[in-house]
DSSP file (Angstrom, degrees, kcal/mol; ACC not computed):
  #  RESIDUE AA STRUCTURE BP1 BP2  ACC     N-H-->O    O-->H-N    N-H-->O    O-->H-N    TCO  KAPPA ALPHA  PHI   PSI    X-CA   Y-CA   Z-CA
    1    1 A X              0   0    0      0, 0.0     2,-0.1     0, 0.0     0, 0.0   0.000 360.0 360.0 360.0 139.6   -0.3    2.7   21.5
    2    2 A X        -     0   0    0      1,-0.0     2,-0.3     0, 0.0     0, 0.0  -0.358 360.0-134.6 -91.2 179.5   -0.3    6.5   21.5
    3    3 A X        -     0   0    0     -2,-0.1     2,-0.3     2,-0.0    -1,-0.0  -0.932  19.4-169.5-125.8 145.0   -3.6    8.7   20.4
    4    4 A X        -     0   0    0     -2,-0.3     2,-0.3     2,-0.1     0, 0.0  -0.808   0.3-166.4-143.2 153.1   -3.2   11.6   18.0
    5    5 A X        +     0   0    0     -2,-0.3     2,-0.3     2,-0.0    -2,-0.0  -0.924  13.3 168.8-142.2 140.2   -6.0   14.2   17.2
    6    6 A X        -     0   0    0     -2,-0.3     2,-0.2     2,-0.0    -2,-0.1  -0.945  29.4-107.0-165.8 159.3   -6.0   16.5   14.6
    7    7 A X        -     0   0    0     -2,-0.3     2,-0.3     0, 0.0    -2,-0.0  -0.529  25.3-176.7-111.3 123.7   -8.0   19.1   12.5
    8    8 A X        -     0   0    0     -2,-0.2    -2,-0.0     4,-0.0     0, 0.0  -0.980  26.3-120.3-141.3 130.2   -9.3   18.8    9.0
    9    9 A X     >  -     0   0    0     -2,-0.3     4,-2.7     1,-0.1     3,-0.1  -0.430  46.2-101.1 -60.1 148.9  -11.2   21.4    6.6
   10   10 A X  H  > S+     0   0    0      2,-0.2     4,-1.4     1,-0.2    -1,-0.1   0.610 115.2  57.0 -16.6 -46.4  -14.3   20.1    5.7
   11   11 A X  H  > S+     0   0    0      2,-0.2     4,-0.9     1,-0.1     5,-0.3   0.737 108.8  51.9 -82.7 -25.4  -13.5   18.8    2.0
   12   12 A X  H  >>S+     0   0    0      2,-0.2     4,-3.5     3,-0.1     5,-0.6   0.961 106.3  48.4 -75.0 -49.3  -10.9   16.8    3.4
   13   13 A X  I  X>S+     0   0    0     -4,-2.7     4,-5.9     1,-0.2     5,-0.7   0.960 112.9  55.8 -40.2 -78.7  -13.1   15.1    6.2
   14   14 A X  I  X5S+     0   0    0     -4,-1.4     4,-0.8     1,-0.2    -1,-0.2   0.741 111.2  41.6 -32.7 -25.4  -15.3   14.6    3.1
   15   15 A X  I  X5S+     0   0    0     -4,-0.9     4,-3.1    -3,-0.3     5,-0.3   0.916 112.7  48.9 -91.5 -66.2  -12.7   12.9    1.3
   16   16 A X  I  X5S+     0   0    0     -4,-3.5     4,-1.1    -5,-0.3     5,-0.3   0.873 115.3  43.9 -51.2 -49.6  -11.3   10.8    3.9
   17   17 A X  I >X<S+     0   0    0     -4,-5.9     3,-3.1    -5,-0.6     4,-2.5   0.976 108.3  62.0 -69.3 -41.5  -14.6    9.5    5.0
   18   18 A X  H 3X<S+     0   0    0     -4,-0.8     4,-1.3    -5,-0.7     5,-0.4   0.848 105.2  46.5 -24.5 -74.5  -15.4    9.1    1.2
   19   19 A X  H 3< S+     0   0    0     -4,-3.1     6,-1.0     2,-0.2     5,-0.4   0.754 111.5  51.7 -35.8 -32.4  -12.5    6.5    0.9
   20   20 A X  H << S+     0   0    0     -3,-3.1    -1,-0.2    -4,-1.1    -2,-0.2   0.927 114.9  43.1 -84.0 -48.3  -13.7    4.5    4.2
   21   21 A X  H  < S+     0   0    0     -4,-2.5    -1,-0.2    -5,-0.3    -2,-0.2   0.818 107.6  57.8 -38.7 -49.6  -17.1    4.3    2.8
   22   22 A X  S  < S-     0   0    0     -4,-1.3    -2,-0.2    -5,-0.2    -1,-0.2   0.245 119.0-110.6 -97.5  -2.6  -15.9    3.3   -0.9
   23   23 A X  S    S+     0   0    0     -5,-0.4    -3,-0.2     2,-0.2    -4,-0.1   0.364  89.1 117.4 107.4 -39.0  -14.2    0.4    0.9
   24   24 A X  S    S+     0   0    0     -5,-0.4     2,-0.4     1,-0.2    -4,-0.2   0.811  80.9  24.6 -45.2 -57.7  -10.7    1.7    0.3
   25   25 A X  S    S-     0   0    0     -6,-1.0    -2,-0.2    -9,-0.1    -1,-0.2  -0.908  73.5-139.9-108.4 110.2   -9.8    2.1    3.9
   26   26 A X  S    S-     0   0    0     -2,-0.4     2,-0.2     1,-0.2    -1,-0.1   0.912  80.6 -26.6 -34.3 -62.3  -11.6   -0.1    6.8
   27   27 A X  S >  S-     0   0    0     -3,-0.1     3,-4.2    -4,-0.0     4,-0.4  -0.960  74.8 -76.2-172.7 155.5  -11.6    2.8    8.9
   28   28 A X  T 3> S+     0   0    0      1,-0.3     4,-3.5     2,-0.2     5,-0.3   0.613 122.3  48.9 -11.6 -61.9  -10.3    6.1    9.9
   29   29 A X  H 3> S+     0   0    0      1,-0.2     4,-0.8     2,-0.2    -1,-0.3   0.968 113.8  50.6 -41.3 -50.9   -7.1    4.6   11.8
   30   30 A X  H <> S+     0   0    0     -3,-4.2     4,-1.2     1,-0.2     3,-0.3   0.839 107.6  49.4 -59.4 -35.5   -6.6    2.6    9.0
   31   31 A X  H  > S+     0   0    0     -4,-0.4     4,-1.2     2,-0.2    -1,-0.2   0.872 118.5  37.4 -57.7 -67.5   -6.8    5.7    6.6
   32   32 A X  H  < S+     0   0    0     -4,-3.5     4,-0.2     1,-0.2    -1,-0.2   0.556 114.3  64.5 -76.2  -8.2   -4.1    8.1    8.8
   33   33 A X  H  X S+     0   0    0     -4,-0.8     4,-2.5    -3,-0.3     3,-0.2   0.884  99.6  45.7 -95.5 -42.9   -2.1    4.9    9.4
   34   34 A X  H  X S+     0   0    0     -4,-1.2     4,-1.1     1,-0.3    -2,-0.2   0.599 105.0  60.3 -76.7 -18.6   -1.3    4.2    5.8
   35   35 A X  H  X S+     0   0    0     -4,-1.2     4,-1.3     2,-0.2    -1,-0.3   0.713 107.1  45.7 -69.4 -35.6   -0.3    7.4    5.2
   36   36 A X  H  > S+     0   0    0     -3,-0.2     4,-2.3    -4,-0.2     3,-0.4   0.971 111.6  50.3 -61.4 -55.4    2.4    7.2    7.8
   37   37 A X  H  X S+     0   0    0     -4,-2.5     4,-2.0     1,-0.3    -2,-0.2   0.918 115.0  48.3 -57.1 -52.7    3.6    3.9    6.8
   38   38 A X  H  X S+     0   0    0     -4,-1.1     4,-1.4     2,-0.3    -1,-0.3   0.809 110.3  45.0 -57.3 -62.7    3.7    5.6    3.5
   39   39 A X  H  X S+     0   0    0     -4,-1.3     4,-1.2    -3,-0.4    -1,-0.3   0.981 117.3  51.5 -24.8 -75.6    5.6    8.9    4.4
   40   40 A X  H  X S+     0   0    0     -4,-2.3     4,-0.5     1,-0.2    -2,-0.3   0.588 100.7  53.9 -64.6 -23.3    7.9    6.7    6.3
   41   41 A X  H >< S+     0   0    0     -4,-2.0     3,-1.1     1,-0.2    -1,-0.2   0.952 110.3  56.4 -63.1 -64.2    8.7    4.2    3.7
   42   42 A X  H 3< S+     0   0    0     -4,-1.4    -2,-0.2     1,-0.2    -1,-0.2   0.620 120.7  23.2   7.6 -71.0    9.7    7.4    1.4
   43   43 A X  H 3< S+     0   0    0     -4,-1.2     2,-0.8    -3,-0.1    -1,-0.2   0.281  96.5 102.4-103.2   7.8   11.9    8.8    3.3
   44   44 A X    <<  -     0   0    0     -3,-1.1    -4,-0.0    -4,-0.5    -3,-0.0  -0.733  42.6-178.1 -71.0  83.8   13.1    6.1    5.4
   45   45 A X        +     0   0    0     -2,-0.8     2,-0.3     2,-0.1    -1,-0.1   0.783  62.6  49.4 -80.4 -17.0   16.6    4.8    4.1
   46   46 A X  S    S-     0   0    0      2,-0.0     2,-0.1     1,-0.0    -2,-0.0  -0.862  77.5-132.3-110.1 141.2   17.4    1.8    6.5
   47   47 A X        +     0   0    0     -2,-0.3     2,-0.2     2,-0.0    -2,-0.1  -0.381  43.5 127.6 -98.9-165.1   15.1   -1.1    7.3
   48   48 A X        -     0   0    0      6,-0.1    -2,-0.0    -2,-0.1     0, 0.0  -0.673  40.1-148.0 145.4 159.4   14.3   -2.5   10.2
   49   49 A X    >   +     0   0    0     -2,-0.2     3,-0.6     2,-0.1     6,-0.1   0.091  60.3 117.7-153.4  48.1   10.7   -3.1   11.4
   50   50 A X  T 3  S+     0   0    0      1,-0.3    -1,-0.0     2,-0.1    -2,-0.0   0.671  74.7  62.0 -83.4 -25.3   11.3   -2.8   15.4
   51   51 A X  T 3  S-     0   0    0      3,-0.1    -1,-0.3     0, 0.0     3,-0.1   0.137 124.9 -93.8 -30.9 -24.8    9.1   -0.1   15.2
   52   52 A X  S <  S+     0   0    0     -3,-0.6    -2,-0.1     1,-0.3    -3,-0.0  -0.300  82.4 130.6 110.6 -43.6    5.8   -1.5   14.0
   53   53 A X        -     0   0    0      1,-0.0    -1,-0.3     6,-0.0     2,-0.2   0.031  63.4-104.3 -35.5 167.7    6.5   -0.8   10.3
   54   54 A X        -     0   0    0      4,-0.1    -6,-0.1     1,-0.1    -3,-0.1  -0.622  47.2 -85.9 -93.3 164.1    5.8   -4.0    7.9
   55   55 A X        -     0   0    0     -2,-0.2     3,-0.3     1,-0.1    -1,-0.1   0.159  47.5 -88.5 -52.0-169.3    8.4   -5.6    6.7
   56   56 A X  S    S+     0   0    0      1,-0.2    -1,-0.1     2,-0.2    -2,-0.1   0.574 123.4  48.4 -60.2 -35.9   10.2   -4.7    3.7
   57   57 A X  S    S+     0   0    0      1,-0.2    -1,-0.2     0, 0.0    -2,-0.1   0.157 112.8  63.1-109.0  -1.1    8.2   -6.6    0.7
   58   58 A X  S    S+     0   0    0     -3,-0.3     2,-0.5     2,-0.1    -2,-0.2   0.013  82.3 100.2 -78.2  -3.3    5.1   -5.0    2.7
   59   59 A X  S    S-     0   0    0     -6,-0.1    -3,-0.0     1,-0.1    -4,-0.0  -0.826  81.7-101.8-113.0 138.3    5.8   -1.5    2.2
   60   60 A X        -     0   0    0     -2,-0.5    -2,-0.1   -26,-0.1    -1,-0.1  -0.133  43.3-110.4 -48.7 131.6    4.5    0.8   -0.1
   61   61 A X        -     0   0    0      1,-0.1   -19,-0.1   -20,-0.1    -1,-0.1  -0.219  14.7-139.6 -47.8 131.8    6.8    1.6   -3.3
   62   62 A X     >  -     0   0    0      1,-0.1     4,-1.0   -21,-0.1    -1,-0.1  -0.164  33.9-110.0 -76.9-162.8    8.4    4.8   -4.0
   63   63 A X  H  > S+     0   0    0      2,-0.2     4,-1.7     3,-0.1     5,-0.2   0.816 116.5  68.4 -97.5 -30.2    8.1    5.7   -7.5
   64   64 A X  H  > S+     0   0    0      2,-0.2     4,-2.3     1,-0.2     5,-0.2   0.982 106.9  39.8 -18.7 -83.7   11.9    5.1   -7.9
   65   65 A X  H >> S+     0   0    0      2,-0.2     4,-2.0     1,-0.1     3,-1.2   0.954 112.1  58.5 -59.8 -45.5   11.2    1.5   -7.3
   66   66 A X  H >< S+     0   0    0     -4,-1.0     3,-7.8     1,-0.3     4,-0.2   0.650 111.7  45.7   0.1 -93.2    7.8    1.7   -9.6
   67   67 A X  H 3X S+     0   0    0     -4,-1.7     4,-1.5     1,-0.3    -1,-0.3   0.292 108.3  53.5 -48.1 -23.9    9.9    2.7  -12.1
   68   68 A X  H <X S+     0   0    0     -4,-2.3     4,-1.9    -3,-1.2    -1,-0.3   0.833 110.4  47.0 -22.6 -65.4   12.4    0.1  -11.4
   69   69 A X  H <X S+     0   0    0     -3,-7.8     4,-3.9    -4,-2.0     5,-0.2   0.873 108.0  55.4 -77.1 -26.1   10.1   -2.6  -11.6
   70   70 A X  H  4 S+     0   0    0     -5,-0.3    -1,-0.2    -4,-0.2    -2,-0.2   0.712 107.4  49.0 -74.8 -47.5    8.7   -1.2  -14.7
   71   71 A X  H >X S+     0   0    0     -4,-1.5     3,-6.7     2,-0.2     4,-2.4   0.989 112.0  52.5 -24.8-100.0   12.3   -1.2  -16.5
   72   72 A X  H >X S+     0   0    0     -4,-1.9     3,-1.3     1,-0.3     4,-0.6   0.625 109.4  49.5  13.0 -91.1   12.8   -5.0  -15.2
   73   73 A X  H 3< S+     0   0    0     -4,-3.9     4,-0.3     1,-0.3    -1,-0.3   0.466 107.3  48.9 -66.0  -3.5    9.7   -5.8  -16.7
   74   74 A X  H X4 S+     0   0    0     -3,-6.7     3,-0.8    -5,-0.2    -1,-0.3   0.889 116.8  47.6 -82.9 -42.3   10.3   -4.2  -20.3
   75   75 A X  H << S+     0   0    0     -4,-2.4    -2,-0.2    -3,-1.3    -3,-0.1   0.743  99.7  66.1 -58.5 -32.4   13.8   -6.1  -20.4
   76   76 A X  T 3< S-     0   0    0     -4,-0.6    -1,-0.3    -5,-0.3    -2,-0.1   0.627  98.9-151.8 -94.3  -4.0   12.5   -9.0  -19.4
   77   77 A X    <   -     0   0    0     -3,-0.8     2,-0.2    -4,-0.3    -1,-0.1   0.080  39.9 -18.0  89.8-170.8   10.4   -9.4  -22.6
   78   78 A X        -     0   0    0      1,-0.1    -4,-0.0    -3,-0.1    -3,-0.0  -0.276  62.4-151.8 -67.5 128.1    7.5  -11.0  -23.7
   79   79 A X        -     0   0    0     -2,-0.2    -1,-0.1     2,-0.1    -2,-0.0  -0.119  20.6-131.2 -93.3-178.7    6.1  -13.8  -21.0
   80   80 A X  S    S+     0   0    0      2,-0.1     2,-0.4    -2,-0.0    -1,-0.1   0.377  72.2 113.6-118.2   2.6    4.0  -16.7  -22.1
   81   81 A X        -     0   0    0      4,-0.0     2,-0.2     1,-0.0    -2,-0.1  -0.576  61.2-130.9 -94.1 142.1    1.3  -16.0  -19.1
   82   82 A X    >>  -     0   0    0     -2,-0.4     4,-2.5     1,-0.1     3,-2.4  -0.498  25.0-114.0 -86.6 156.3   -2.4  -14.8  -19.8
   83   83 A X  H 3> S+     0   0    0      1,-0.3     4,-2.1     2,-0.3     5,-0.1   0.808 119.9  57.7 -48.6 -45.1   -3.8  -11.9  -18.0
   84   84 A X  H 3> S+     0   0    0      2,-0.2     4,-0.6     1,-0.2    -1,-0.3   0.904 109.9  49.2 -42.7 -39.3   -6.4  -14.5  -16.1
   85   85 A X  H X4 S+     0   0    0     -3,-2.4     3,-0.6     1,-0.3     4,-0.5   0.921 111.6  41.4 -87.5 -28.4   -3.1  -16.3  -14.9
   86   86 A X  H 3X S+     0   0    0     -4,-2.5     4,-1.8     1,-0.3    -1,-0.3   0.760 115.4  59.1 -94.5 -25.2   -1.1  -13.2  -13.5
   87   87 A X  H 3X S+     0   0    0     -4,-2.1     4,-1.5    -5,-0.3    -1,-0.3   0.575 107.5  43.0 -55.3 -22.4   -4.7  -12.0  -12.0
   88   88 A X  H <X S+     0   0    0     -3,-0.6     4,-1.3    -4,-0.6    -2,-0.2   0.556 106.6  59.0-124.5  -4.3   -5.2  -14.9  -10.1
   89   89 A X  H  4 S+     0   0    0     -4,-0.5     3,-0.5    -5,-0.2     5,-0.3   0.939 108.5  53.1-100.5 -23.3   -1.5  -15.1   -8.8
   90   90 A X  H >X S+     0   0    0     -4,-1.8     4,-2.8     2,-0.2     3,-1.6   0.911 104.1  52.4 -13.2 -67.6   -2.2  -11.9   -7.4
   91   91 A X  H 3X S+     0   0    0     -4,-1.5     4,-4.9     1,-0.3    -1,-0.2   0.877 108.3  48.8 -22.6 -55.8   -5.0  -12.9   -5.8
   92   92 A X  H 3< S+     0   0    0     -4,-1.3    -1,-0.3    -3,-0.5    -2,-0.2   0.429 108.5  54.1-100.7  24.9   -3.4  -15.5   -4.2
   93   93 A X  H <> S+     0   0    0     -3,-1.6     4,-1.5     2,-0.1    -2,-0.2   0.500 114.3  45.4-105.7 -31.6   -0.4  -13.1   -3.0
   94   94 A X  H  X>S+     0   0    0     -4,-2.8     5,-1.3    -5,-0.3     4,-0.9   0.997 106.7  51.1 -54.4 -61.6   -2.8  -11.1   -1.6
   95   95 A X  H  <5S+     0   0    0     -4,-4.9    -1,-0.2     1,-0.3    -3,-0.2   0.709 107.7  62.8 -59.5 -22.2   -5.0  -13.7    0.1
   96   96 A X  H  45S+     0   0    0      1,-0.3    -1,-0.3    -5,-0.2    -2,-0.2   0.817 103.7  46.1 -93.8 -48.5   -1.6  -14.9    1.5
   97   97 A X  H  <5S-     0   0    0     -4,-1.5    -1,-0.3     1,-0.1    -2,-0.2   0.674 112.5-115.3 -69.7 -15.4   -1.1  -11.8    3.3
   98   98 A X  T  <5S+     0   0    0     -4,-0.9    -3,-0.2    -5,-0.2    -2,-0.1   0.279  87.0 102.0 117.1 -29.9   -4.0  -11.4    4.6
   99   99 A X      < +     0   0    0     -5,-1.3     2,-1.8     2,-0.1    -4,-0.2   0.405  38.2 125.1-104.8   8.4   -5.4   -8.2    2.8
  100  100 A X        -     0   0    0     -6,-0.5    -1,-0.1    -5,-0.1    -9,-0.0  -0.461  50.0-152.9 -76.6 104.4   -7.8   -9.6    0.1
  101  101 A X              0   0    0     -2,-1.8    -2,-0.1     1,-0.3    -6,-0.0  -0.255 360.0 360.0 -89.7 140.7  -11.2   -7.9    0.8
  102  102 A X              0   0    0     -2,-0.0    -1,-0.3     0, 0.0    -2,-0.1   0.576 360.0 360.0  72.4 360.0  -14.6   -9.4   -0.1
């Protein structure tokens, strides 16, 4: 694994730890890591995940797909599940991956 260093004004430091603190981000790595993944998913047109990247259904959303999904879900009309019920299969798509915290 390579090591990178870099430079940040103050308010950005301030920010970045802010997030790490507030839970958002485990730690720093994690922080600067998701922001590549993030980048790369963006401008990344081909998959593959030989590279490290997560798989496909793991990668952060452009807003293209958002907006996609967002369509979809207007089309698809009114569902018969309560807000409890779609909260807690979340939950347990989360916990599945691994990345439900607390």
């Amino acid at each position: 694994m390579g090591t990178v260093t870099i430079s940040l004004p103050d308010p950005m430091v301030d920010w970045v730890e802010g997030q790490i603190r507030d839970g958002v981000y485990p730690s720093l790595n994690d922080y600067f890591r998701t922001l590549v993944i993030r980048d790369k998913a963006e401008t990344q047109t081909t998959e593959g995940t030989d590279d490290g990247s997560p798989p496909p259904d793991e990668r952060p959303y452009t807003i293209e797909a958002v907006r996609q999904i967002v369509r979809d879900a207007r089309a698809s009309g009114v569902g018969s599940k309560t807000v409890k019920d779609i909260a807690e299969e979340a939950k347990a798509v989360v916990r599945e991956r691994g990345r439900l915290r607390g």
